[in-house]
matplotlib code that plots the C-alpha trace (Angstrom):
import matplotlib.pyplot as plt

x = [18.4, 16.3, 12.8, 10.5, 6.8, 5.5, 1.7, -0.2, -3.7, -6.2, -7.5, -10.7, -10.5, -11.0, -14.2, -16.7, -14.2, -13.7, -17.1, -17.7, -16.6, -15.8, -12.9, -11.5, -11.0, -9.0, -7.2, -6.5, -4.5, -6.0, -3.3, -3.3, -7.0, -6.6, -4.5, -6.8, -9.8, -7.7, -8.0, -10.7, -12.0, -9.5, -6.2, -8.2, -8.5, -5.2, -4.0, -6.1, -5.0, -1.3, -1.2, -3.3, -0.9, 1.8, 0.3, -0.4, 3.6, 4.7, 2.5, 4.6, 7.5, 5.9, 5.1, 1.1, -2.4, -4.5, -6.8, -3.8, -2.2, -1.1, -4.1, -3.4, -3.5, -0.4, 1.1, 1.2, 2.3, 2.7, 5.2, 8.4, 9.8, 11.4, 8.2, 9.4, 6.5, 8.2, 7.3, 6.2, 5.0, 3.0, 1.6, 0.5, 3.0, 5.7, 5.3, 5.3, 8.4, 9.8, 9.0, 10.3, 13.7, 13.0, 13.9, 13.2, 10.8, 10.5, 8.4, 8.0, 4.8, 4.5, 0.9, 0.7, -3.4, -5.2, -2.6, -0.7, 2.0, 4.3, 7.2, 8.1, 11.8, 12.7, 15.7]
y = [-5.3, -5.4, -6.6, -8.0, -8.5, -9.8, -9.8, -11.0, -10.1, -11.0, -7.6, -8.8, -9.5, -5.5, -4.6, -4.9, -3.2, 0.3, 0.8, 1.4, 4.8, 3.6, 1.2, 4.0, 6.6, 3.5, 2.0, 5.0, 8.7, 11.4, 11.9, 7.8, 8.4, 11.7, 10.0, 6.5, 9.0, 9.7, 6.4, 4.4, 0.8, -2.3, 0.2, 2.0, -1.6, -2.5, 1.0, 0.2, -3.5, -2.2, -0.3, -2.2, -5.3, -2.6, -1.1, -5.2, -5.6, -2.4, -3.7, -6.8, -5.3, -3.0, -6.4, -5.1, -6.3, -4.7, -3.4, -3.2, 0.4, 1.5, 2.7, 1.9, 5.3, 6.5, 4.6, 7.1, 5.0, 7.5, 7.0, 8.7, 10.7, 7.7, 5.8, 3.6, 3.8, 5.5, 5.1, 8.0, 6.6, 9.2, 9.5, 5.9, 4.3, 6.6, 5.8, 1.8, 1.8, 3.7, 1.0, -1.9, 1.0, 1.0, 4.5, 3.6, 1.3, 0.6, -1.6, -3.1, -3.4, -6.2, -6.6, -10.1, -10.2, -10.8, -10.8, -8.1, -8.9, -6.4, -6.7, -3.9, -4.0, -1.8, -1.1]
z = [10.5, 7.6, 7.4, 4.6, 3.8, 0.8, -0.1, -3.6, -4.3, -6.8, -8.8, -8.2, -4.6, -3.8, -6.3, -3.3, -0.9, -3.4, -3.5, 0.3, 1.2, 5.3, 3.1, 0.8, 3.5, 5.9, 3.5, 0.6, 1.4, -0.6, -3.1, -4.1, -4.6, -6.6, -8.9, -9.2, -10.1, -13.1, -14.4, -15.7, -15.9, -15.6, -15.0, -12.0, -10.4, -11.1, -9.6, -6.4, -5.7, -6.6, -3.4, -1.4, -1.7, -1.3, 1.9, 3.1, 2.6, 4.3, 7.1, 7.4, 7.3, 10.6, 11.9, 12.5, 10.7, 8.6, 11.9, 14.6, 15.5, 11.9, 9.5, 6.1, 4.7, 6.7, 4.5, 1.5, -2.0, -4.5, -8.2, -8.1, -11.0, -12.1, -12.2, -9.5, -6.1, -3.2, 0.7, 3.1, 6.8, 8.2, 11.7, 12.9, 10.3, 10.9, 15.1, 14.2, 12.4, 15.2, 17.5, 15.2, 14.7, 10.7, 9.4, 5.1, 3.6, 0.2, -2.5, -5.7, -7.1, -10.0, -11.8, -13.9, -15.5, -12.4, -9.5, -8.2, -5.9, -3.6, -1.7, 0.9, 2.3, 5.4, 7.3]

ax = plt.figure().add_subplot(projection="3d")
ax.plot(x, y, z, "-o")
ax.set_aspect("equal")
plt.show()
């Protein structure tokens, strides 16, 4: 059976959040903040809230919250060599989706000015 989550975020919603380190290290895996720190300014932010919204989705589709049994950076977002973002659940993610018996996930990440929306599809 398949499973989707949608989520939509303003840009601005996460400025606050990025600067406290206790919120990066939850929410971010190393690689997705490796490649943020190669951006600057308004595409950095953009970057950020792309995954978040991505991460809030893939949740969904775990059917958990932000603070329940899956940490956020197990889900690892990263862009595939066709520029498309791919899906690796690690550890806590990777357990959920066995529980909910979801062996792929994957998203779309759309940025419009201030919004960024993401919808996660697993099955």
């Amino acid at each position: 059976m398949m499973r989707l989550g949608v989520d939509l975020v303003a840009v601005d919603e996460l400025d606050r959040l990025i600067e406290r380190a206790w919120f990066v290290r939850y929410f971010f895996a190393d690689v997705e903040m490796a490649h943020a720190d190669t951006l600057s300014g308004t595409r950095r932010r953009e970057f950020l809230a792309g995954r978040f919204a991505a991460k809030e989705a893939v949740l969904k589709v775990l059917g958990v919250g932000i603070f329940d049994s899956v940490v956020p950076r197990d889900i690892v977002v990263e862009r595939g060599s066709s520029g498309a973002p791919t899906v690796t659940l690690a550890d806590s993610a990777a357990l959920a989706a066995q529980r909910v018996e979801i062996e792929q996930v994957n998203v779309s990440i759309s940025h419009k000015r201030e919004l960024v929306a993401a919808v996660a599809a697993g099955w």
